[in-house]
MARZA-445715 format. One line per 4 residues: number of its first residue (from 1); their letters; for each residue x, y negated, z negated of N, C-alpha, C. Coordinates in steps of 0.001 Angstrom, whole numbers. Each point is the difference from the previous one (the first is absolute). Layout:
<recs>
NUM) A) X:Y:Z:X:Y:Z:X:Y:Z ~ ...
</recs>
This chain:
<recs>
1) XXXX) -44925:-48287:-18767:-654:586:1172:-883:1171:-430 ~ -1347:243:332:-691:677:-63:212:1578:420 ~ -260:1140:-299:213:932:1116:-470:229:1354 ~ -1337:-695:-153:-942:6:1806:790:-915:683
5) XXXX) 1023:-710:-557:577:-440:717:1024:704:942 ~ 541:1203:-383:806:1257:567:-50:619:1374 ~ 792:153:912:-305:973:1012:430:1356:-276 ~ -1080:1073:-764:133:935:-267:-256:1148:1301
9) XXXX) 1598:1211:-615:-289:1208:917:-605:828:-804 ~ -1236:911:124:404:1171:-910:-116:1286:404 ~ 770:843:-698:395:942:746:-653:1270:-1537 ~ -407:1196:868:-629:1165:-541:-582:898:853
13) XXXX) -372:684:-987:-302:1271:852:-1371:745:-884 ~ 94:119:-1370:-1612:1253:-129:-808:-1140:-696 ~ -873:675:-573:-1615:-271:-854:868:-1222:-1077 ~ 960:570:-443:644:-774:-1290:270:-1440:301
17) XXXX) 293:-130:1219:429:-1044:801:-1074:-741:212 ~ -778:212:546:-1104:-590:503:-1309:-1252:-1210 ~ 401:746:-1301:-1202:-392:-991:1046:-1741:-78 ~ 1353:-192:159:856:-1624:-144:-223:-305:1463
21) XXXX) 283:830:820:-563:-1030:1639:-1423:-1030:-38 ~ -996:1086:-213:-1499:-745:-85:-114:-975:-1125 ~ 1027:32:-1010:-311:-810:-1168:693:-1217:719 ~ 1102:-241:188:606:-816:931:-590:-938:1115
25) XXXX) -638:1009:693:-957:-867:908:-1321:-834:-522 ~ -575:758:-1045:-1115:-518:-773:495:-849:-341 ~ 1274:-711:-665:-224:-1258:-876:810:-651:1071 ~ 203:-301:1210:651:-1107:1067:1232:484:-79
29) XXXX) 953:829:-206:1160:290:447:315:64:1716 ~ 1024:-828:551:183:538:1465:1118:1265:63 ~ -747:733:389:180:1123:829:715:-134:1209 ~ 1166:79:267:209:-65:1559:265:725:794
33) XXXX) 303:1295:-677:-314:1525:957:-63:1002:-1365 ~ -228:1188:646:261:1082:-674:472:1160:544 ~ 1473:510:-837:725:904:340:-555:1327:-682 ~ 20:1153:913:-668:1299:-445:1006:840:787
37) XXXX) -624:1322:-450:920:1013:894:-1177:800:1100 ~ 881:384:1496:7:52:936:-1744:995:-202 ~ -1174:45:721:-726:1150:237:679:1102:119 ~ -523:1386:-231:779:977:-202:-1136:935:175
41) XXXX) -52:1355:861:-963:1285:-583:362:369:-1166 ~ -1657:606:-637:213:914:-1088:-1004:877:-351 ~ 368:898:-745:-1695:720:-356:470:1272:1227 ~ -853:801:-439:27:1020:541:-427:-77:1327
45) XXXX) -1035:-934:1058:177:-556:674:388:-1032:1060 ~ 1427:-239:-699:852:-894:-217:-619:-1425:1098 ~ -1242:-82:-608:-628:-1218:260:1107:-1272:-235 ~ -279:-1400:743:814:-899:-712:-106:-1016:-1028
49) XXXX) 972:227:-597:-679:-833:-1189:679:-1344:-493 ~ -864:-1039:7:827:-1182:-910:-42:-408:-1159 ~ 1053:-540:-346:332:198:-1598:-1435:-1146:-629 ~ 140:385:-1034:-1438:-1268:-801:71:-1086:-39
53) XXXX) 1546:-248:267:85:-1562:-195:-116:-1127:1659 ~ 583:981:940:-475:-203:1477:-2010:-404:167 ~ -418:1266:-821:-1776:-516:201:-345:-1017:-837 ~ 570:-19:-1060:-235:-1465:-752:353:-1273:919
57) XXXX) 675:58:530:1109:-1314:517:-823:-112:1420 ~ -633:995:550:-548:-308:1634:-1871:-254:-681 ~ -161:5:-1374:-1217:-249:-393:-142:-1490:-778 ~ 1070:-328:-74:454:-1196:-336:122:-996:1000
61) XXXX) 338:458:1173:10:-656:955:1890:-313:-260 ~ 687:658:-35:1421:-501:-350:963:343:1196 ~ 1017:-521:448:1060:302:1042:167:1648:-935 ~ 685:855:1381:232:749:-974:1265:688:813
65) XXXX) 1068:517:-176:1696:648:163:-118:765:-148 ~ 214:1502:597:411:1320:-101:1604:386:412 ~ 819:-534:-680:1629:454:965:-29:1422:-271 ~ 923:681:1200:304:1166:-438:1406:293:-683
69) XXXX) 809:-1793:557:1280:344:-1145:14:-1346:-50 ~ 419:49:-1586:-105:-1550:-766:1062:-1353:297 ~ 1641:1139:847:1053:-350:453:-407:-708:1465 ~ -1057:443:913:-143:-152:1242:-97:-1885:537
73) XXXX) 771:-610:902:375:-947:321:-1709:-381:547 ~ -1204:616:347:-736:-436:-13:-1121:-308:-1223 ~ 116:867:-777:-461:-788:-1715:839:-1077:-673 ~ 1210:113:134:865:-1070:-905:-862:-925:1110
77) XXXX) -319:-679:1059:-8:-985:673:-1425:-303:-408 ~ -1140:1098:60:-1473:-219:-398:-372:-681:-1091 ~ 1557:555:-763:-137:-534:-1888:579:-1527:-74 ~ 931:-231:657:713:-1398:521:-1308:-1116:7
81) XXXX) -617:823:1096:-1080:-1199:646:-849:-178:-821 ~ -240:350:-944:-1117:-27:-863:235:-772:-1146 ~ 1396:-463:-67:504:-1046:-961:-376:302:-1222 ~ 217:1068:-858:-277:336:-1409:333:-566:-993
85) XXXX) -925:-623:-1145:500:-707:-1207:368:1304:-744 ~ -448:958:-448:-339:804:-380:-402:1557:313 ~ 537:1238:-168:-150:839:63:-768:770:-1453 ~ -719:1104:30:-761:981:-989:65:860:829
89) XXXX) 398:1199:-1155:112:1441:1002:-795:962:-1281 ~ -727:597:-41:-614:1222:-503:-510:1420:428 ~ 973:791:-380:334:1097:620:-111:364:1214 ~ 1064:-242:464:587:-457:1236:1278:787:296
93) XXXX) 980:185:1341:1119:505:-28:982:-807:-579 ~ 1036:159:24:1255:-552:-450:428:-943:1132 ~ 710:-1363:-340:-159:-785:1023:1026:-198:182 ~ 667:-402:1184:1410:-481:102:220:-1565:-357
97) XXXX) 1156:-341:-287:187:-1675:-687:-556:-567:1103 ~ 537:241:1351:-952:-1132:886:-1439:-295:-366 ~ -204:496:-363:-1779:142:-65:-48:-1056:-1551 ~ 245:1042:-824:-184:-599:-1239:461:-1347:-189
101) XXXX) 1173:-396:565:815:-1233:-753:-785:-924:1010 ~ -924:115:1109:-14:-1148:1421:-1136:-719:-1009 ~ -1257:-265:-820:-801:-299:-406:1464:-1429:-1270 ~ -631:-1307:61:666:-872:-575:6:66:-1644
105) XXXX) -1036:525:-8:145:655:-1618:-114:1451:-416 ~ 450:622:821:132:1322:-153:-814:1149:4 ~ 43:1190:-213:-1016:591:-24:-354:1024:-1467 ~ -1044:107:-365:-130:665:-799:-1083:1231:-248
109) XXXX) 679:1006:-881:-898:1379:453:-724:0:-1656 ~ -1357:546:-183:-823:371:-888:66:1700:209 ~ 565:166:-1677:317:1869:-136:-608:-144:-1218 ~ -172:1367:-456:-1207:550:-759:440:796:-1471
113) XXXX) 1157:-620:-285:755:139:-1258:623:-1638:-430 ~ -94:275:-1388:903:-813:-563:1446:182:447 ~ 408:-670:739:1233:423:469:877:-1031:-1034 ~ 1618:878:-561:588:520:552:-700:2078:480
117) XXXX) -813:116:-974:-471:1307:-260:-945:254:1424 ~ 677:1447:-148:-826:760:1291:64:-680:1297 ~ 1155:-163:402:2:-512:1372:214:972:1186 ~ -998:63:1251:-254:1127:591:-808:212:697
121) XXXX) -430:352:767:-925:337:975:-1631:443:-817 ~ -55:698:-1097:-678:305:-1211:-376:-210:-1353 ~ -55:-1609:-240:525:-12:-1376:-1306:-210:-952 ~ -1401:186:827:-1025:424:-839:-562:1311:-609
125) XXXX) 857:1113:1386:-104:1513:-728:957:-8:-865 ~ 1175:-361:301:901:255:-1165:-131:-480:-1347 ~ -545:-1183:120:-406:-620:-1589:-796:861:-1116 ~ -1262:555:1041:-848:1380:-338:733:949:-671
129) XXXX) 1075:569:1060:104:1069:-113:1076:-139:-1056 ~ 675:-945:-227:762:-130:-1273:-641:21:-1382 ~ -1301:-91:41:-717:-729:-1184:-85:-1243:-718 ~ 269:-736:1155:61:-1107:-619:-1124:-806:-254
133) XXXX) -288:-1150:-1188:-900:-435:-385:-331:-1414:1002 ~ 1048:-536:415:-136:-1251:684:804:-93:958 ~ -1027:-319:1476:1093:-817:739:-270:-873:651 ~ -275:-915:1347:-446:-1351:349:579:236:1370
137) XXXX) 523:-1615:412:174:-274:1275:956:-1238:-306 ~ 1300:-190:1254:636:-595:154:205:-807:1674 ~ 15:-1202:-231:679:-267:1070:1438:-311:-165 ~ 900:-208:1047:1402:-294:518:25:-514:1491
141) XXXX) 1262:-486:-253:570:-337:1069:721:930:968 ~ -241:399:1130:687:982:680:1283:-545:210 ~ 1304:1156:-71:1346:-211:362:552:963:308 ~ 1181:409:-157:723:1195:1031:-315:1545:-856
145) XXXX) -373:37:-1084:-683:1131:-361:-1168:403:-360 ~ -216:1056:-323:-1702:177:-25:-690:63:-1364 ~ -554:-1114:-238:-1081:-66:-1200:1196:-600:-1020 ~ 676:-875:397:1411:-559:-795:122:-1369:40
149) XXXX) -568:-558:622:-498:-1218:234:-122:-1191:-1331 ~ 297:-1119:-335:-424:-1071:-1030:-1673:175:30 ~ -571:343:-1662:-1397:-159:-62:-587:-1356:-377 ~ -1254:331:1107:-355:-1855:-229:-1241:87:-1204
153) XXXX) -947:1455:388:-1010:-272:-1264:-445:1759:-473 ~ -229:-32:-1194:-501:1377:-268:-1489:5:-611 ~ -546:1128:-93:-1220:133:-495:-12:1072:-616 ~ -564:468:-1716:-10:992:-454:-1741:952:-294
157) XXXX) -10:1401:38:-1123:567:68:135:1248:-630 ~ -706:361:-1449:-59:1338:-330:-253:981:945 ~ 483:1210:-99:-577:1022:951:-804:758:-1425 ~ -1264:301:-4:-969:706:-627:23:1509:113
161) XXXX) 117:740:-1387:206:1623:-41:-1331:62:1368 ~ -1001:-645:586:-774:603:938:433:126:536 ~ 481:-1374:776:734:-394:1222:779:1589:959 ~ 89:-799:1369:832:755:698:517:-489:1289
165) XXXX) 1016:625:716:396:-1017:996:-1226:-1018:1241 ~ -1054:1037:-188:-1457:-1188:983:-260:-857:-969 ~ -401:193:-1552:-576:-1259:-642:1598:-847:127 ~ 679:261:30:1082:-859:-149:754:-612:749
169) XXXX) -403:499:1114:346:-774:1448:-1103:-694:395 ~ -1477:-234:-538:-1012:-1073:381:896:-826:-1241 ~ -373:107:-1291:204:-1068:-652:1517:-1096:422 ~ 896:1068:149:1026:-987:487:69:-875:1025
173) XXXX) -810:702:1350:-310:-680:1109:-1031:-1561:-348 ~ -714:185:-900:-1046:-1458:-48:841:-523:-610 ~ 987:57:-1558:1063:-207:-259:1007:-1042:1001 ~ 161:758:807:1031:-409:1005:-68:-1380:738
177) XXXX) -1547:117:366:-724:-1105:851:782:-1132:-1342 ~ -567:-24:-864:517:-1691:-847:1462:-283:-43 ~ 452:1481:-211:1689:-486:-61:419:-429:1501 ~ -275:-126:834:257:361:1468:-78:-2273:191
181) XXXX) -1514:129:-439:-323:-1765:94:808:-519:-758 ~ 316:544:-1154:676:-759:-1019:1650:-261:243 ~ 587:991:1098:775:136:217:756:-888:798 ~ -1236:-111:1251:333:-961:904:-258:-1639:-205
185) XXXX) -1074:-594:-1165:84:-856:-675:1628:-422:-558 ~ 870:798:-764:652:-68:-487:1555:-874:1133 ~ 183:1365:519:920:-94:1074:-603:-1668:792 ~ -1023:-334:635:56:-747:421:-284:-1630:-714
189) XXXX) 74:209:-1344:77:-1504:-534:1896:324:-756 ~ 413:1195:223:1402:541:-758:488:-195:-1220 ~ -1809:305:-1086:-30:70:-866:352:1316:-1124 ~ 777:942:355:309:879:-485:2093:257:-137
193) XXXX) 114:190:-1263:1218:740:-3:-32:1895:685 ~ 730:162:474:349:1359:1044:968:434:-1492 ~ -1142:1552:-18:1071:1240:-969:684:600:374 ~ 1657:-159:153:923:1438:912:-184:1568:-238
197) XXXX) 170:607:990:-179:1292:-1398:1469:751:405 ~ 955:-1159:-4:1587:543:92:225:136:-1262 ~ 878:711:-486:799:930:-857:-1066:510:-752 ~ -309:1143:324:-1417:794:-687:830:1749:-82
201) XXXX) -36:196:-1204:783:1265:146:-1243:1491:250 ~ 314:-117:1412:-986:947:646:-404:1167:-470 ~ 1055:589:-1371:-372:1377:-643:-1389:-102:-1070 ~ 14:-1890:330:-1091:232:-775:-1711:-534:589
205) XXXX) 44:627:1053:-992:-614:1237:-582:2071:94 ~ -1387:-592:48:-1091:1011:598:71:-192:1296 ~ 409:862:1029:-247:-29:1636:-1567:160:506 ~ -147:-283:672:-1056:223:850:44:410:1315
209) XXXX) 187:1452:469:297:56:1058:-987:512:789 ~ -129:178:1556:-1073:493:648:-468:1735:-780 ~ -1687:-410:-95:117:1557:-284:-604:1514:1270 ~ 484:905:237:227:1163:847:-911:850:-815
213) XXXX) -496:965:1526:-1076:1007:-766:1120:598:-1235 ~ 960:583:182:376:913:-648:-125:-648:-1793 ~ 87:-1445:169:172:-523:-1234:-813:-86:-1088 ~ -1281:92:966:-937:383:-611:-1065:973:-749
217) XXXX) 861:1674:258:241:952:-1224:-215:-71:-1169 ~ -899:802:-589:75:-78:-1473:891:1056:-274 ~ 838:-89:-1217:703:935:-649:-1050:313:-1507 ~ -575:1197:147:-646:396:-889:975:-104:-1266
221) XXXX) 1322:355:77:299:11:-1483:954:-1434:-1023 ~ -929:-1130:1145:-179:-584:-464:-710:-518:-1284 ~ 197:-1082:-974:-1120:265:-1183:-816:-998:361 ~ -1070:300:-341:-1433:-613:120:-340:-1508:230
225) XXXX) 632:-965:-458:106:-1210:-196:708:-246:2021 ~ 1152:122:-119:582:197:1290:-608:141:1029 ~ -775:888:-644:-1254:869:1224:-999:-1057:852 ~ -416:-622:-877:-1003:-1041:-89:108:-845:537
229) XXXX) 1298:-648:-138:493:-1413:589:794:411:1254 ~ 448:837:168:142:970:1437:-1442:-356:765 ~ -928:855:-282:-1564:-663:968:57:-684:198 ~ -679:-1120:-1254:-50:-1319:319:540:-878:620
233) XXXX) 1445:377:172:702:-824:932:-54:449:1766 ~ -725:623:-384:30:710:1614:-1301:165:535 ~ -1080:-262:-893:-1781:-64:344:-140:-1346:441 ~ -821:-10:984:-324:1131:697:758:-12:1488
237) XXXX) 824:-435:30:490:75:1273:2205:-435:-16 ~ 469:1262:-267:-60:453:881:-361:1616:-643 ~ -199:-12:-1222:-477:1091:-743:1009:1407:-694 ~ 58:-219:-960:656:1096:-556:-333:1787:702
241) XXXX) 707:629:-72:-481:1528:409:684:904:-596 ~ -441:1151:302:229:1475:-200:143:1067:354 ~ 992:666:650:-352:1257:652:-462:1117:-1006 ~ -962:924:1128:-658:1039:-1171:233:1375:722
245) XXXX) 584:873:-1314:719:1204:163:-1437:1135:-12 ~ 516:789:482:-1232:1544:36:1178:1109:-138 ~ -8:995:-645:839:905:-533:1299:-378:701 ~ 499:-1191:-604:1739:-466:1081:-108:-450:1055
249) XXXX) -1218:-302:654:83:-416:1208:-453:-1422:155 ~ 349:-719:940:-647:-1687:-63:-1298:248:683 ~ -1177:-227:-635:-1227:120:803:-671:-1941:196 ~ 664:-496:305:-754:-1067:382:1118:-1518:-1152
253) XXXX) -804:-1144:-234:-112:-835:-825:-1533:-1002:-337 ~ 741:-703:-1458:-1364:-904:-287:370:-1520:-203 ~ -492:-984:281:882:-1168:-653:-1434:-555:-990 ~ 777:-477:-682:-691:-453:-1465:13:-1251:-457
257) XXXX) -1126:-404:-194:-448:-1367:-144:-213:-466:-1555 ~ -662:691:-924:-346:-317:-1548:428:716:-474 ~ 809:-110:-942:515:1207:-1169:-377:-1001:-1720 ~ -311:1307:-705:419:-284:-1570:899:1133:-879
261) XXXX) 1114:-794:-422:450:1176:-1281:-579:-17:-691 ~ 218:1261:-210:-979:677:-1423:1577:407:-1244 ~ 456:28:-849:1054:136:-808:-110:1289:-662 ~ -36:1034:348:-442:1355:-853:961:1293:146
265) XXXX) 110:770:-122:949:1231:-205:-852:660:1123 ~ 648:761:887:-830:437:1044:550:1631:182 ~ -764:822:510:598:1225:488:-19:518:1135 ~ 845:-421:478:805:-279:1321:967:-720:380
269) XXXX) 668:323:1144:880:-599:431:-159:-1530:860 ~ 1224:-577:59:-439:-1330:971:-649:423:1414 ~ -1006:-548:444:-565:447:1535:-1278:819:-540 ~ -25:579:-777:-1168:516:-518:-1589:-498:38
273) XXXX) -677:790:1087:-1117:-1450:214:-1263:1350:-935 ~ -670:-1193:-692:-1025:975:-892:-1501:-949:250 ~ -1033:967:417:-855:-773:456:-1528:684:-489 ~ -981:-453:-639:-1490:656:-55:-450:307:1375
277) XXXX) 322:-458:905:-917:706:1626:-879:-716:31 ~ -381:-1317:-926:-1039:-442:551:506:-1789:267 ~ 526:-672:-1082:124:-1514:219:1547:-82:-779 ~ 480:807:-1095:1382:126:-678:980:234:961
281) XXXX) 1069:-579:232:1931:272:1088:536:-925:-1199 ~ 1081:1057:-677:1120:-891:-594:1338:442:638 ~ 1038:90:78:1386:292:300:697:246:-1586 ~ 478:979:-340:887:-43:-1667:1535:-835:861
285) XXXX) 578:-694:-673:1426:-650:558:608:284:-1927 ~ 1585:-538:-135:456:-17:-853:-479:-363:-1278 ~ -702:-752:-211:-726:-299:-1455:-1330:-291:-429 ~ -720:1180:1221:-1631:-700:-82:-336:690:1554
289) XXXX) -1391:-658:256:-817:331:887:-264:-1347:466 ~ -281:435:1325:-66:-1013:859:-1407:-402:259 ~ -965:-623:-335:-1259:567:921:-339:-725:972 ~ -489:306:866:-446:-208:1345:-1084:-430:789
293) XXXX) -445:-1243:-196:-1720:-907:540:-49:109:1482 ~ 1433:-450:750:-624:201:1435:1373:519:639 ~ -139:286:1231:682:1153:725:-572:-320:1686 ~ 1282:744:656:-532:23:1490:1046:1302:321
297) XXXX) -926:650:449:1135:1503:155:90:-210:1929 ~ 1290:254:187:539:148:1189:-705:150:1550 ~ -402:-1189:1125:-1509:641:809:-1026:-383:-709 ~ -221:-744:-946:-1493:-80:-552:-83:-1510:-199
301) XXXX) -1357:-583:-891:342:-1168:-419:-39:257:-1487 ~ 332:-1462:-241:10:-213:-1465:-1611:563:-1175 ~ -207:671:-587:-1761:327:-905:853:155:-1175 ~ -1376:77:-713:404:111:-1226:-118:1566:-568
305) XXXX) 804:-72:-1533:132:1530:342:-1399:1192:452 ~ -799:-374:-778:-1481:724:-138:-11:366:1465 ~ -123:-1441:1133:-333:1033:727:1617:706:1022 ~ 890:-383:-315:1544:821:765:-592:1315:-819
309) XXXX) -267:425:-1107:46:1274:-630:-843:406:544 ~ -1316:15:301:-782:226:565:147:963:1365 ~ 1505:-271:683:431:515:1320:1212:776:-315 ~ 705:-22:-1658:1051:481:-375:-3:261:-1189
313) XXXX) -849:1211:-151:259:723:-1359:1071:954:-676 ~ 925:233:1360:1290:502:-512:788:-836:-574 ~ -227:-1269:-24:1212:-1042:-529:914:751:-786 ~ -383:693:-1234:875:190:-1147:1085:1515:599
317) XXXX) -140:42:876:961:1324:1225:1059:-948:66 ~ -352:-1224:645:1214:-998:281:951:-484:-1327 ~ 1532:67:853:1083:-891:-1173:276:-1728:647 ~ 272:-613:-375:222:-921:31:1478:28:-216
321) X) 1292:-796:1202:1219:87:-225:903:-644:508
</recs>
C-alpha cells in the first residue's frame, strides 16, 4: 500500500511544522484535517494570533481543529469521524492515548534530535549549547511517554562552528520534510523494523528541557569556549543576555547575538567589558575575552556595535555579572 493511500491527521503548531505539512500536500498526501492549538492574544496588543501551522492549513485549503482540551468528548468524536490511517504530530502538545492510539497505524511525532539524545521540549538549543558537533532528526512512534517511543527513521547533520540555533532550525526543518515522506512511506507498506529505546541508562542521556529567560544568563566566569556555544545556542531567538552593573547597581541589560573567543591573559576580572568607543566590546570571562559583533541593549533594537557606541560611550563604566 502506498502512503496517499492513508487517511492522514496532522497535528502542529509553529513555522517548524509547517515546511512537512506543505511538502505533504505537494506530493498527493491526503490530509484529512489539521490539528493546531486554539487562537490566542499576544503581543503587547494582545492582538489575536494563530499559530503558523493554522495559516498554512486554511491556505491549503485543509479542514482544520482547534480543541481547547485534547480529552474533550467533542474532539475524541471529530477525530473518530475522520477515520484516521495515520497520525503526524510536530511540535505539538502532548496527547492523550485516545488520540494517539485511534489512527490504525498509529501515530508518529518528528523531533529534532537524534533521539535517544536530547529529548525535550529543546533539543536543538541544547545540542548548541552542549557543543556538540552533530545532530539530526528522528521519528517515533508515540506511546505513554514523552519522546520514548520505538524509532522508525533517523537522519544525521553536522552542526558547523558557524551554525546556530536559526541556521539550525531551517536546515533541520527542510531536513524534516523528507524524513516525514519517508516515514509515512514506510509505516504504510510496514516496511520498517521499530527501535525501542527501553532499557537506556538515562545517566547517560543529554536532556533537553524547555528553556526560561533566566536560563539564558551568561556566567562570565565561564571559559570562553562555553561562552560561545552558550550564544549560539540561543541566537537569535530566544537570545543569550546580560545584566549591566554601574558602580553596584543593575542599570539595565543586553542580549547577545555573535560572540568570538579570543584565548589571551587579560587584566581584568570576569564581566569586565573593555571597549575603543568606537566599533571594539569584548567581555574578559575566565580564560580569554569575549568579543562582541552584535548586541541589543535593553528598549532598543538589535545594531551593530559602531553604531550602539555611537549612543554609549560609557560602556567601559559598565560590569557585566
Amino acid at each position: 500500500m502506498s502512503g496517499k493511500d492513508l487517511r492522514i491527521v496532522f497535528m502542529g503548531t509553529p513555522e517548524f511544522a509547517v515546511a512537512s505539512l506543505k511538502r505533504l500536500v505537494e506530493e498527493g498526501y491526503n490530509i484529512v484535517a489539521v490539528v493546531t492549538t486554539p487562537d490566542k492574544p499576544a503581543g503587547r496588543g494582545q492582538k489575536i494570533h494563530e499559530s503558523d501551522v493554522k495559516v498554512a492549513a486554511r491556505e491549503l485549503g485543509l479542514p482544520i481543529l482547534q480543541p481547547e482540551k485534547l480529552k474533550s468528548e467533542e474532539f475524541v468524536e471529530a477525530m473518530r469521524a475522520l477515520q484516521p490511517d495515520l497520525g503526524i504530530v510536530i511540535a505539538f502538545r502532548m496527547l492523550p492515548e485516545v488520540i494517539w492510539a485511534m489512527p490504525k497505524y498509529g501515530t508518529f511525532n518528528l523531533h529534532a534530535s537524534l533521539l535517544p539524545q536530547y529529548r525535550g521540549a529543546a533539543p536543538i538549543n541544547w545540542a548548541i549549547i552542549n557543543g556538540e558537533t552533530e545532530t539530526g532528526i528522528t521519528t517515533f512512534l508515540l506511546n505513554h511517554e514523552i519522546d520514548k517511543g520505538a524509532i522508525v527513521g533517523q537522519r544525521k547533520m553536522p552542526i558547523l562552528e558557524e551554525d546556530n540555533i536559526g541556521t539550525m532550525y531551517d536546515k533541520l526543518m527542510v531536513e524534516g520534510c523528507d524524513l516525514v515522506v519517508e516515514t509515512v512511506e514506510k509505516i504504510a507498506a510496514q516496511d520498517f523494523t521499530p527501535i525501542e529505546q527501553m532499557h537506556i541508562d538515562e545517566s547517560t542521556l543529554n536532556p533537553a528541557p524547555k528553556i526560561f529567560k533566566e536560563d539564558c544568563k551568561i556566567d562570565w566566569n565561564w571559559d570562553g569556549k562555553r561562552i560561545v556555544n552558550f550564544v549560539r545556542g540561543l541566537s537569535p531567538y530566544p537570545a543569550a543576555w546580560t545584566p549591566l552593573y554601574l558602580n553596584g547597581e543593575e542599570k539595565g541589560s543586553a542580549k547577545i547575538f555573535e560572540v568570538k573567543f579570543v584565548s589571551k591573559s587579560v587584566d581584568g576580572r570576569a564581566g569586565k567589558i573593555i571597549s575603543d568607543g568606537k566599533e571594539y566590546i569584548a567581555v574578559c570571562c575566565a580564560d580569554g575575552m569575549i568579543e562582541i559583533n552584535s548586541m541589543q541593549m535593553a528598549g532598543k533594537k538589535r545594531m551593530s556595535n559602531r553604531d550602539l557606541l555611537l549612543g554609549f560611550r560609557s560602556i567601559e563604566d559598565y560590569t557585566c555579572m
